[in-house]
VOLO-146861 format. One record per residue: residue number from 1; residue in one letter; x, y, z of N, C-alpha, C in turn. Coordinates in steps of 0.2 Angstrom, whole numbers, plus 5000, padded with zeros to 4 digits. Example, Ala and Ser with C-alpha at 12.3 -4.5 7.8 and 13.67 -1.06 7.14 Angstrom:
VOLO-146861
    n  res   n_x   n_y   n_z  ca_x  ca_y  ca_z   c_x   c_y   c_z
    1    a  5066  4972  5039  5062  4978  5039  5066  4984  5039
    2    s  5064  4989  5035  5068  4995  5036  5064  5000  5039
//
This chain:
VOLO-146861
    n  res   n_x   n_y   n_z  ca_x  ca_y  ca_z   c_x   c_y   c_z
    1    x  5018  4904  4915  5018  4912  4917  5019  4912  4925
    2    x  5024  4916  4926  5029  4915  4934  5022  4920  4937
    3    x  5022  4924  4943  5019  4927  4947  5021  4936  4945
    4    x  5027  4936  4944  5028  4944  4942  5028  4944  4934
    5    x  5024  4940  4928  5022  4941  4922  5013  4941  4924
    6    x  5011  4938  4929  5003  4939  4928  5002  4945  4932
    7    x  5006  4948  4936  5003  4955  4939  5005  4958  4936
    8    x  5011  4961  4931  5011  4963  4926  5006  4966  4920
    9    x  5001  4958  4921  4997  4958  4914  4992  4960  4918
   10    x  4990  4960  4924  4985  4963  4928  4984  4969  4929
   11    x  4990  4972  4926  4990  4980  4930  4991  4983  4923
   12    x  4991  4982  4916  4987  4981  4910  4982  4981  4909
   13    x  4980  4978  4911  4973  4974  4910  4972  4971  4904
   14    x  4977  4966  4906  4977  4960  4902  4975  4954  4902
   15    x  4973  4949  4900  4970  4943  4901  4974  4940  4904
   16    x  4975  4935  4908  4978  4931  4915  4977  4925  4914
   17    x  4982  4920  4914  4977  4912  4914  4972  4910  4922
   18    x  4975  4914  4927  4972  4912  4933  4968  4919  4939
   19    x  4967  4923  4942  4966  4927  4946  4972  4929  4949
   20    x  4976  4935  4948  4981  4938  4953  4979  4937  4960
   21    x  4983  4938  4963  4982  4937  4970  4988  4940  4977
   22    x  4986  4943  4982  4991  4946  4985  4989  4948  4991
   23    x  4992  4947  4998  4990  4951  5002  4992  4958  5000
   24    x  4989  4965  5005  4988  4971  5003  4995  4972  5009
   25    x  5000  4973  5007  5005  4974  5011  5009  4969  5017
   26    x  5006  4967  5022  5009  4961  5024  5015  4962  5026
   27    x  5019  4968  5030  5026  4967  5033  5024  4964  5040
   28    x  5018  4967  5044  5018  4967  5052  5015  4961  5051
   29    x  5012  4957  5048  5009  4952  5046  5014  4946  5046
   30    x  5018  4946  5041  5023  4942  5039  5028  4940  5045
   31    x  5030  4945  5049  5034  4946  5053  5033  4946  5060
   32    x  5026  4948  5061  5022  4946  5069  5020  4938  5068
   33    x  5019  4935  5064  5018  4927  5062  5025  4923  5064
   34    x  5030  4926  5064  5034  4921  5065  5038  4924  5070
   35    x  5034  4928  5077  5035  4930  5082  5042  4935  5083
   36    x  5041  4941  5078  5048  4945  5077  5043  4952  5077
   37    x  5045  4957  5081  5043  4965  5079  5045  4968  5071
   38    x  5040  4972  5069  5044  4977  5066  5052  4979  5067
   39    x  5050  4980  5071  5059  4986  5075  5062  4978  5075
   40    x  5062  4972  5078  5067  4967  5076  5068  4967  5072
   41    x  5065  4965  5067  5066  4964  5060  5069  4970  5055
   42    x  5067  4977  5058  5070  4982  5055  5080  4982  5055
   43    x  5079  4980  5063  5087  4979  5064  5091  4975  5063
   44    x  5089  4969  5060  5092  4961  5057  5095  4961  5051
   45    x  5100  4955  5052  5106  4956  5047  5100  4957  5041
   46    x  5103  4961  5035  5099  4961  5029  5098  4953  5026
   47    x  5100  4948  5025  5101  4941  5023  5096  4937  5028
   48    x  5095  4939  5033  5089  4933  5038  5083  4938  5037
   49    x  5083  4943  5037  5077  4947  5036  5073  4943  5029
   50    x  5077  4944  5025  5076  4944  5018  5074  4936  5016
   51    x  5076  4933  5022  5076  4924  5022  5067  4923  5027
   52    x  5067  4926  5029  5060  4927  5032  5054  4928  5031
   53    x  5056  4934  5025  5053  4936  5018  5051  4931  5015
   54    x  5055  4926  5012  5055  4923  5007  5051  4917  5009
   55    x  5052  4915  5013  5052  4909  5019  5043  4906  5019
   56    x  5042  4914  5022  5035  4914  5024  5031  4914  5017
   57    x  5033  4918  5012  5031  4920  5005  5028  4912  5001
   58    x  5035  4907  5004  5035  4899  5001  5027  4897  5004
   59    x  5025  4898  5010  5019  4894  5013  5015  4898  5008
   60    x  5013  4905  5010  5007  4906  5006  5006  4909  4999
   61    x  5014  4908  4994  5013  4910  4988  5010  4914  4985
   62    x  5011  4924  4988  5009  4927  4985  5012  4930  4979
   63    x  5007  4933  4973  5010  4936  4969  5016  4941  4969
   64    x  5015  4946  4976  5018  4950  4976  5021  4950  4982
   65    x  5028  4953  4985  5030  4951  4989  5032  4960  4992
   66    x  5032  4960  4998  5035  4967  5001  5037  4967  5005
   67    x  5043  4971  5001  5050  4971  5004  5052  4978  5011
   68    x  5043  4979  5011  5047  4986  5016  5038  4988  5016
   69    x  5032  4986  5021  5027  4988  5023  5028  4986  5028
   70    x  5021  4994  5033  5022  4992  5040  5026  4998  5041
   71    x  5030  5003  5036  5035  5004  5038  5034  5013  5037
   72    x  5029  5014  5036  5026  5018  5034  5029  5027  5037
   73    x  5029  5027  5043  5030  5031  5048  5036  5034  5050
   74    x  5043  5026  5047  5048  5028  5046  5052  5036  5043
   75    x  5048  5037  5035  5048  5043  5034  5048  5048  5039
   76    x  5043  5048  5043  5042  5055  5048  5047  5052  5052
   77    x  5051  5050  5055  5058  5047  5059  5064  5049  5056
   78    x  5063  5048  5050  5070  5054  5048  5070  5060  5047
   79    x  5063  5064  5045  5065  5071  5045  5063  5073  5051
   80    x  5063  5071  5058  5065  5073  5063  5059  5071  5066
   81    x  5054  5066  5065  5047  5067  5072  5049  5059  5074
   82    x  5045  5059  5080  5047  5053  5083  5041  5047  5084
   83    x  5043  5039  5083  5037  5035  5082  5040  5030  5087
   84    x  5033  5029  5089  5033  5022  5093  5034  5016  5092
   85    x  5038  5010  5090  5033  5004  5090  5032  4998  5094
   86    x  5031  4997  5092  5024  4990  5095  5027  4981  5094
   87    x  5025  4980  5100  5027  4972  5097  5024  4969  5093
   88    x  5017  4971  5091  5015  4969  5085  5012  4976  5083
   89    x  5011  4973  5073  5008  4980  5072  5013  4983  5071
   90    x  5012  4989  5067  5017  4994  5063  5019  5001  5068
   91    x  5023  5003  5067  5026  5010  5074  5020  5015  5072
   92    x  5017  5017  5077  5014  5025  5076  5018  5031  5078
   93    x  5014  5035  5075  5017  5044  5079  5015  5044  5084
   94    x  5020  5046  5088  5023  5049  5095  5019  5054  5098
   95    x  5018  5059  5095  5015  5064  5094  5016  5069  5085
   96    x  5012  5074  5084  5012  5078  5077  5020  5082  5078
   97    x  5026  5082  5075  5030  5085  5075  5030  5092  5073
   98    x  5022  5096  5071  5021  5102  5069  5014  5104  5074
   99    x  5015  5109  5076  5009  5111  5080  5005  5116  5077
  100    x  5007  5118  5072  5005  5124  5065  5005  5123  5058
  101    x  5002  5121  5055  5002  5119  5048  5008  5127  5047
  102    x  5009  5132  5047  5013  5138  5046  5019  5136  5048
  103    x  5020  5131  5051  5027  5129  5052  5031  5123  5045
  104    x  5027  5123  5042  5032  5118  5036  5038  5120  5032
  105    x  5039  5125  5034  5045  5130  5031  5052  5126  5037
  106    x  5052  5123  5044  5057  5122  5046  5057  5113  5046
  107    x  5052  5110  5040  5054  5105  5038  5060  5103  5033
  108    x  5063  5098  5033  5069  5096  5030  5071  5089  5030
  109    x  5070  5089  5021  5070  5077  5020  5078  5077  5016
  110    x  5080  5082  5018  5089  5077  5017  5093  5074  5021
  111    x  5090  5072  5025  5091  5067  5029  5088  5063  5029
  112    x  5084  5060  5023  5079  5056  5024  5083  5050  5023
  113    x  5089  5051  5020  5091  5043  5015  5097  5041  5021
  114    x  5098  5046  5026  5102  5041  5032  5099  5039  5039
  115    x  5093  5039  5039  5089  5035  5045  5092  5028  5042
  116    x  5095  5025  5049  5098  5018  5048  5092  5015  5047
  117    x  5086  5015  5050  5081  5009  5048  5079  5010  5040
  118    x  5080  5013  5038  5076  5014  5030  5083  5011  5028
  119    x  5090  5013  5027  5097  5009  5025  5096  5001  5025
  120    x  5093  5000  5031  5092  4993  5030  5083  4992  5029
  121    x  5079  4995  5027  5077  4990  5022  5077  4991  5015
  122    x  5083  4995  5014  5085  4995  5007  5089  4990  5007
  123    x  5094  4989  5010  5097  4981  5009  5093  4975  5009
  124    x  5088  4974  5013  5084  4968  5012  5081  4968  5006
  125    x  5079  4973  5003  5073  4976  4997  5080  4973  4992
  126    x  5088  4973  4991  5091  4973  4985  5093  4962  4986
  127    x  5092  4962  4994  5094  4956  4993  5086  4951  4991
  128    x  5081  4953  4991  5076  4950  4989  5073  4953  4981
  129    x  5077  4958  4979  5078  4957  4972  5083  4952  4969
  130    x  5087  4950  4970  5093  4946  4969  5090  4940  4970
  131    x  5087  4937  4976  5086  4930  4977  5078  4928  4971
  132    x  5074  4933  4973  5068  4929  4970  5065  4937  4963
  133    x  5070  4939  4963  5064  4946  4959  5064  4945  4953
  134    x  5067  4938  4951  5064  4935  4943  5059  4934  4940
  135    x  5056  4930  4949  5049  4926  4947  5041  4931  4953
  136    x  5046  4934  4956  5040  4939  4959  5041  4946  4960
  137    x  5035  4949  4960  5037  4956  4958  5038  4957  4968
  138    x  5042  4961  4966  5044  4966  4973  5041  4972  4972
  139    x  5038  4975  4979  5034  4981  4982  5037  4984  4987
  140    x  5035  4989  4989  5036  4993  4994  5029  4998  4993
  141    x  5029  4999  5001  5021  5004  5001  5025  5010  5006
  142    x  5020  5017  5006  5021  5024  5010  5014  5027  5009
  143    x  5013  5030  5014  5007  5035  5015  5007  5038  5009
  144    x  5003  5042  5005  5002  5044  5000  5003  5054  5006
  145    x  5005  5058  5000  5007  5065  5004  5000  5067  5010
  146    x  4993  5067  5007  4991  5068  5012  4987  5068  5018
  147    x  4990  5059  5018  4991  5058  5024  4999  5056  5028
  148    x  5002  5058  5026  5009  5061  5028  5008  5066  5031
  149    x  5005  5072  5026  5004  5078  5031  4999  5076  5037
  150    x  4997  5073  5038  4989  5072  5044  4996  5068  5050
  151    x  5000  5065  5048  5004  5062  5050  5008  5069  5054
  152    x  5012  5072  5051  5016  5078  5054  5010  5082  5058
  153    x  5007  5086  5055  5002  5090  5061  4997  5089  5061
  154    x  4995  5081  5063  4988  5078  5065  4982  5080  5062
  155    x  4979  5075  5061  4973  5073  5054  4968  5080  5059
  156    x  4968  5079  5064  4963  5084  5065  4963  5094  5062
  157    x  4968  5094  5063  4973  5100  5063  4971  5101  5053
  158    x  4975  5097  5050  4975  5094  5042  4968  5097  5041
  159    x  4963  5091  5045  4957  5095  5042  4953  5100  5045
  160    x  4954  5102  5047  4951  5110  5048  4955  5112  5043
  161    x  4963  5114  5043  4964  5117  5039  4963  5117  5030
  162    x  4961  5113  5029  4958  5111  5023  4950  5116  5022
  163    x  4948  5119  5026  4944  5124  5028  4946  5129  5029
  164    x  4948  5131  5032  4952  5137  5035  4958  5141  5034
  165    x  4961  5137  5032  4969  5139  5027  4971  5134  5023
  166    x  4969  5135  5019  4968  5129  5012  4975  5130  5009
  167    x  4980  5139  5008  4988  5139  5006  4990  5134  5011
  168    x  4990  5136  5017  4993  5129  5022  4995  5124  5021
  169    x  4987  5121  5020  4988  5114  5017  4991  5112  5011
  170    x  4990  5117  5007  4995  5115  4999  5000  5117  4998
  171    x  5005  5120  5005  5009  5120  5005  5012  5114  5009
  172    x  5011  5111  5012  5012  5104  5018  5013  5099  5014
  173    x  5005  5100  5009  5006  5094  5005  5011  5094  4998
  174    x  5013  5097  4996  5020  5101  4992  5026  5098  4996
  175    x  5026  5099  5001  5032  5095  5005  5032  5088  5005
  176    x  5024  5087  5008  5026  5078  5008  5023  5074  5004
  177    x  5022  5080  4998  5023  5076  4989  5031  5073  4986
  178    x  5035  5080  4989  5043  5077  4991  5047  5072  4994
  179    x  5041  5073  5000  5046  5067  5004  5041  5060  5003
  180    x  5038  5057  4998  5033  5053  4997  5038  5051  4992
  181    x  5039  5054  4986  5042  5052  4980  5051  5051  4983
  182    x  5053  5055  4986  5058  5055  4989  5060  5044  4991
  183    x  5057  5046  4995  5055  5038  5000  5055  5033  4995
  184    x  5049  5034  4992  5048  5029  4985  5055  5027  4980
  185    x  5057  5034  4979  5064  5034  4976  5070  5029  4977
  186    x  5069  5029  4983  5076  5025  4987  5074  5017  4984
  187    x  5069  5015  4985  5067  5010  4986  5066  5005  4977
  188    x  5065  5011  4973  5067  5008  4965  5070  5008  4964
  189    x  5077  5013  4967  5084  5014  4965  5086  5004  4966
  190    x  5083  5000  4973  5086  4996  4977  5082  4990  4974
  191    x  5079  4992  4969  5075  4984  4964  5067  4986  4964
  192    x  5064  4987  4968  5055  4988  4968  5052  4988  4962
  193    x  5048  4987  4959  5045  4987  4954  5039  4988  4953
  194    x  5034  4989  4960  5028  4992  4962  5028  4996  4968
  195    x  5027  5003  4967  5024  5006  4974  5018  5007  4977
  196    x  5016  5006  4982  5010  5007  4985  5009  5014  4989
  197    x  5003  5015  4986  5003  5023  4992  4995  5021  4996
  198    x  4995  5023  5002  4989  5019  5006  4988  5027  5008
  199    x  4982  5029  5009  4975  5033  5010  4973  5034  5015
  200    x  4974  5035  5022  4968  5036  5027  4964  5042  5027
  201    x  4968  5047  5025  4964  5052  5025  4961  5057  5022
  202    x  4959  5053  5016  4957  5055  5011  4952  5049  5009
  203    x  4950  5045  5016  4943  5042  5014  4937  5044  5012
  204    x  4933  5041  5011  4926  5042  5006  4922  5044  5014
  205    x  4924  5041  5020  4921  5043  5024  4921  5048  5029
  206    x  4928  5053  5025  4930  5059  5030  4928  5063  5026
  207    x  4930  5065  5021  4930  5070  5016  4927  5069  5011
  208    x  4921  5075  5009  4917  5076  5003  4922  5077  4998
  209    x  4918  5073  4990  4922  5073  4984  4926  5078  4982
  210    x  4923  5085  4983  4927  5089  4982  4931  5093  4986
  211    x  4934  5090  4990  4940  5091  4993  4945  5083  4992
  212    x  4941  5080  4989  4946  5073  4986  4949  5077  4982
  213    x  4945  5082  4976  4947  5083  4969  4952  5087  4970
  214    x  4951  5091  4976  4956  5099  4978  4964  5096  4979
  215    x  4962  5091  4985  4968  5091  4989  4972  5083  4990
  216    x  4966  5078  4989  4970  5072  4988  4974  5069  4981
  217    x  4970  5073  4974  4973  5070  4968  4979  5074  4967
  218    x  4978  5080  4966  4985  5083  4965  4991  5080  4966
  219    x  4990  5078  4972  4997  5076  4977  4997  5067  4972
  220    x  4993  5065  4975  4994  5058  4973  4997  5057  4964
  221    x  4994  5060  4960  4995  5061  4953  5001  5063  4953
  222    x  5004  5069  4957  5009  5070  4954  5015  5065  4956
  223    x  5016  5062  4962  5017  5056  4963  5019  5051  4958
  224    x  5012  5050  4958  5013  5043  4952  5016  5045  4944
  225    x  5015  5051  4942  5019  5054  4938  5025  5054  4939
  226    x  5028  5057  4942  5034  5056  4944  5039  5051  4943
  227    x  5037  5048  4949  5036  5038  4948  5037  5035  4938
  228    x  5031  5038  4935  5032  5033  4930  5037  5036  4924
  229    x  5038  5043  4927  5044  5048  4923  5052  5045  4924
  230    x  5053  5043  4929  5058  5041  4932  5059  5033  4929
  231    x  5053  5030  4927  5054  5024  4925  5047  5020  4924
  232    x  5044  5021  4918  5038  5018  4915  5035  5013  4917
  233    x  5039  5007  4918  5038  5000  4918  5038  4999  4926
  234    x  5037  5004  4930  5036  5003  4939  5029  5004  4938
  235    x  5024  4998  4941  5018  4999  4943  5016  5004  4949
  236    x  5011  5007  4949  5010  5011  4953  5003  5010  4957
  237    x  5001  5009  4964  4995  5005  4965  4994  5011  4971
  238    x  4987  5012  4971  4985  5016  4978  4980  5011  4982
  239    x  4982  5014  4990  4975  5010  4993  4972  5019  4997
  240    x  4965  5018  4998  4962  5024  5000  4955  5021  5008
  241    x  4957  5020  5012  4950  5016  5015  4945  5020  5015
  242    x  4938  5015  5018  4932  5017  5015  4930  5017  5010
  243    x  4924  5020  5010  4919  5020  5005  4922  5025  5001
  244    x  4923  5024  4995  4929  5028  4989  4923  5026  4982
  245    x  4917  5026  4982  4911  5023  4979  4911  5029  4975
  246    x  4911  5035  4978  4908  5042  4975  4914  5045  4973
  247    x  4921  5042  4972  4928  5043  4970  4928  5040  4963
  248    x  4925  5035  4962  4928  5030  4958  4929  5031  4950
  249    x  4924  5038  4947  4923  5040  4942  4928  5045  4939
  250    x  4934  5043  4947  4939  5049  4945  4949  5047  4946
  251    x  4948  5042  4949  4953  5037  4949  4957  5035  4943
  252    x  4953  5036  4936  4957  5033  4929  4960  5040  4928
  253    x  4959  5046  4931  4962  5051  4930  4969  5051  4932
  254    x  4970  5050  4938  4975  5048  4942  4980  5049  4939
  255    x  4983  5042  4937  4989  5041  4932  4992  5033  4937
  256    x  4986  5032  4940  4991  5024  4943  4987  5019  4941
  257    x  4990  5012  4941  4988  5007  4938  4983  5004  4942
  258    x  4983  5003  4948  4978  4999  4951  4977  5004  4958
  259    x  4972  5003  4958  4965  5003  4965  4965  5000  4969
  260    x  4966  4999  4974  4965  4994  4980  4959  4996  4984
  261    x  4952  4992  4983  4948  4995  4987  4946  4991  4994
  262    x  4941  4995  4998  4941  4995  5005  4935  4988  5003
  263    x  4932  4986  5009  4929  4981  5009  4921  4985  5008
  264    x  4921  4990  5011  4914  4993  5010  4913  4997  5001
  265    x  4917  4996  4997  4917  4995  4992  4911  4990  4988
  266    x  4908  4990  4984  4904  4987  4979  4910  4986  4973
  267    x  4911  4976  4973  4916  4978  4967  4912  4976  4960
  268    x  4904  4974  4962  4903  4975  4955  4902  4981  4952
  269    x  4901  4988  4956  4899  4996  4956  4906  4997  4951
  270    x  4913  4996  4958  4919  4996  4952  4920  4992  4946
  271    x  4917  4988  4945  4917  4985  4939  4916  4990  4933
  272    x  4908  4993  4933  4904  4994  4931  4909  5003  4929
  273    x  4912  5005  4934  4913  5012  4932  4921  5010  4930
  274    x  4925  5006  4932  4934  5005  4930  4933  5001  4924
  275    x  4929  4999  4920  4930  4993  4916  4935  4995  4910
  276    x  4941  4991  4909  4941  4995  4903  4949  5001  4906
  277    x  4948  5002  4910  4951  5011  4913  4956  5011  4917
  278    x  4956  5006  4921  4962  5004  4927  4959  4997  4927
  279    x  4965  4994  4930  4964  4990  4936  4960  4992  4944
  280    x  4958  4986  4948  4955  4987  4953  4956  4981  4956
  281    x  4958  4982  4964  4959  4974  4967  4954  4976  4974
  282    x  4953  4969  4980  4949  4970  4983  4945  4961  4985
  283    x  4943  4963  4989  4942  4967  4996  4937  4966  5000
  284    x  4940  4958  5004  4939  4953  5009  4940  4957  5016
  285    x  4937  4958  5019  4936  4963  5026  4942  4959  5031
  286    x  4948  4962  5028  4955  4959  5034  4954  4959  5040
  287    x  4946  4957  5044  4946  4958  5049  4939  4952  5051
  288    x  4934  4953  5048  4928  4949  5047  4928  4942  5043
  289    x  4934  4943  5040  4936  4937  5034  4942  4935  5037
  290    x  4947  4938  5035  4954  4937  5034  4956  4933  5044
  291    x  4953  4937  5045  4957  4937  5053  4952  4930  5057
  292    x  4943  4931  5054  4941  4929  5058  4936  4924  5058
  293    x  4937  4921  5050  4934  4917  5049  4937  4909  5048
  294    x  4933  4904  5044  4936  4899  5044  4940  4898  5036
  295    x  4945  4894  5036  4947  4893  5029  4942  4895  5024
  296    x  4934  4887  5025  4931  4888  5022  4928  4895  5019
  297    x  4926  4898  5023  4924  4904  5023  4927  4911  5020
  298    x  4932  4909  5021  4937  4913  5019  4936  4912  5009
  299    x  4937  4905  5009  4938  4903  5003  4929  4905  4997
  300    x  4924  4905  5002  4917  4908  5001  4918  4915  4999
  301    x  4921  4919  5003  4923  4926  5002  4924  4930  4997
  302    x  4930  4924  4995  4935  4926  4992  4931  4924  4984
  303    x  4928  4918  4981  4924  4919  4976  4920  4923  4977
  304    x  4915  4925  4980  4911  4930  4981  4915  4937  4977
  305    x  4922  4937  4980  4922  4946  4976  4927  4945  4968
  306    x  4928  4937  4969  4930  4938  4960  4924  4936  4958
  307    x  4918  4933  4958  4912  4934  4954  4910  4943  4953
  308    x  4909  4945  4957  4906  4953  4958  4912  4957  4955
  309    x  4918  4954  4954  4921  4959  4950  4922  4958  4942
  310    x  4917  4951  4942  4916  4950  4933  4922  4945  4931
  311    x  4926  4943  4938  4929  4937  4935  4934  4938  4929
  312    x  4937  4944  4927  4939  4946  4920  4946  4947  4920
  313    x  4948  4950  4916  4955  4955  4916  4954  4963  4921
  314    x  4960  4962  4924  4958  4971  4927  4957  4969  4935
  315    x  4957  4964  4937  4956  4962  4942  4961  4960  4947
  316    x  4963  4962  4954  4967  4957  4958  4964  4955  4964
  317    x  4964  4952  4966  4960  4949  4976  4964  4949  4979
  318    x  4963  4955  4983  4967  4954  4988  4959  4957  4994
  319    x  4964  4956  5001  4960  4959  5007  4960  4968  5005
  320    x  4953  4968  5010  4954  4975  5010  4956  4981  5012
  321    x  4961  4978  5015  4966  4984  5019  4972  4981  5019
  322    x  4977  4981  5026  4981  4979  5027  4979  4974  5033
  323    x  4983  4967  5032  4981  4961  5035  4984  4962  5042
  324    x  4976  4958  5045  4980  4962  5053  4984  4956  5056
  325    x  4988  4958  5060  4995  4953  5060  4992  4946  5063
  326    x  4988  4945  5067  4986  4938  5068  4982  4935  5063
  327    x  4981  4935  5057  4976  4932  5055  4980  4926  5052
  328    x  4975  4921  5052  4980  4914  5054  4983  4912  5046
  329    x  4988  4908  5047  4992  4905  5040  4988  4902  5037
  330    x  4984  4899  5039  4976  4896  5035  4973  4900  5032
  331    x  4969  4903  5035  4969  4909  5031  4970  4913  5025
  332    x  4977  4915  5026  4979  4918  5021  4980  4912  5015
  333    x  4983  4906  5017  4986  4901  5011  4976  4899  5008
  334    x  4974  4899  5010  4964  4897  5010  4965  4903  5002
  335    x  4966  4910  5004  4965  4916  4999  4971  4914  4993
  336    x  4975  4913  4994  4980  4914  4989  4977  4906  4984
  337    x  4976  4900  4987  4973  4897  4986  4967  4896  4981
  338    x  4963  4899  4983  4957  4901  4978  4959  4905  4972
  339    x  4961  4911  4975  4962  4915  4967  4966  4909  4964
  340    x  4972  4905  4964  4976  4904  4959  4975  4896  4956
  341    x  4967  4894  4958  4964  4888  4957  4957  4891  4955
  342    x  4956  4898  4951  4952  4900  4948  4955  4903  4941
  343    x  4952  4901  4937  4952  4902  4930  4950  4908  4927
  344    x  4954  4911  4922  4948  4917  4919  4946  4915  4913
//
């Protein structure tokens, strides 16, 4: 059984011969590792990009491969705001492109699909479905809508508004439920076969449950709807950070296959409430583990959250976030390592 038939049966919640295994995104990681930016790497022929991808993929033998994380921001780069990036590390906003949540009427994503950086990571994304996307699945990740909007007029702005002009909001997020699917869209069209949607602001630690129920599920649901309407057989995975503990009871509503949780996560808690319901993966502290400890240790970690998640079906290992770009090849290969020399 290849790598793209167990995460397959993983995201079923199938029985596995081994524990799936994956980093949680990995572009700035992958790419800061063999001393390249983002924005380098955005700019390179599609075929040495994609040979990079695959290259680095060989050392540490993830399940999952992504063909376009890190990259998150780019969206807001074509409909008109401006990002920075970083020699390491994934590009941030510049500043909020909207000063007024009542300004989302002079937004506009038909221009999303000619931002030359997004063109070429769609050619990387088709030539790493051609070279390897028989035997591993291919991904791409984007902000989920609302943190897109926190992204256009800043998460501070976002949340007040979520108090104070709640149409505001559900109007913003109505746009960049568009340009979320929009983005996602490009990148099935180009071979993917998993999308990820990542969550900052809609963590357990910013906002009570019921402004999760108001304002984060809608958007995400209809998302991943969408997504499975356009094409059944595309996994759908979200990540949300923080404590998403007092979420969890609400996630098989959704409509997406798997959970990626934060490290402050109990994954035998998720056990106990997902079982049976979705998948869930998780969630080795990409920073306290992943970044900063020793293989050994790592490799201690990492049994630690397949025992606590029941060691079953329904389960993937991965870090708890997104792996911060230095964290050593040891490291990482130590985790891939463990899950795929444990049995279920």
């Amino acid at each position: 059984m290849n790598s793209k038939e167990i995460i397959k049966k993983a995201l079923k919640m199938e029985k596995t011969p081994r524990v799936p295994v994956t980093v949680l995104s990995g572009g700035a990681w992958c790419f800061n590792s063999n001393d390249i930016s983002l924005k380098d790497a955005m700019e390179m022929e599609a075929n040495a990009a994609a040979d990079i991808i695959i290259k680095t993929n060989q050392k540490v033998n993830s399940d999952i491969v992504w063909a376009a994380s890190g990259y998150n921001n780019l969206a807001i780069r074509a409909i008109g705001g401006e990002i920075n990036f970083r020699k390491k590390g994934s590009p941030d906003i510049a500043e909020p492109m909207m000063k007024e949540l009542s300004e989302v009427d002079k937004l506009d994503l038909s221009k999303l699909s000619e931002d030359v950086g997004i063109q070429n990571l769609l050619k990387i994304t088709k030539v790493l479905e051609n070279k390897i996307g028989n035997e591993t699945m291919i991904a791409v990740s984007q902000w989920v809508p609302l943190t897109l909007a926190g992204q256009i007029v800043g998460i501070e702005k976002l949340m007040k508004g979520m108090i104070k002009d709640k149409a505001a909001v559900k109007a913003l997020i109505d746009f960049t439920s568009e340009l979320c699917y929009k983005y996602l869209e490009l990148f099935m069209n180009a071979g993917v076969e998993l999308v990820s949607m990542s969550d900052m602001s809609a963590s357990g630690d910013m906002i009570p449950k019921k402004f999760f129920e108001e304002f984060a599920v809608p958007c995400l649901s209809k998302v991943a709807h969408k997504v499975k309407s356009k094409n059944p057989d595309i996994g759908v995975m979200t990540h949300i950070c923080g404590n998403v503990t007092k979420f969890l009871d609400i996630y098989p509503t959704i409509g997406v296959d798997l959970i990626s949780l934060d490290a402050k996560v109990d994954l035998g808690k998720a056990r106990e409430m997902l079982d049976g319901k979705m998948a869930f993966g998780g969630n080795m502290s990409p920073v306290d583990v992943m970044k900063d400890e020793t293989p050994e240790g790592v490799k201690k970690a990492c049994i630690d959250c397949i025992e606590r998640s029941g060691a079953k079906e329904g389960y993937v290992m991965m870090p708890g976030c997104d792996m911060p770009p230095d964290a050593p090849l040891e490291n990482i290969k130590a985790m891939m390592e463990t899950g795929q020399s444990y049995s279920l």
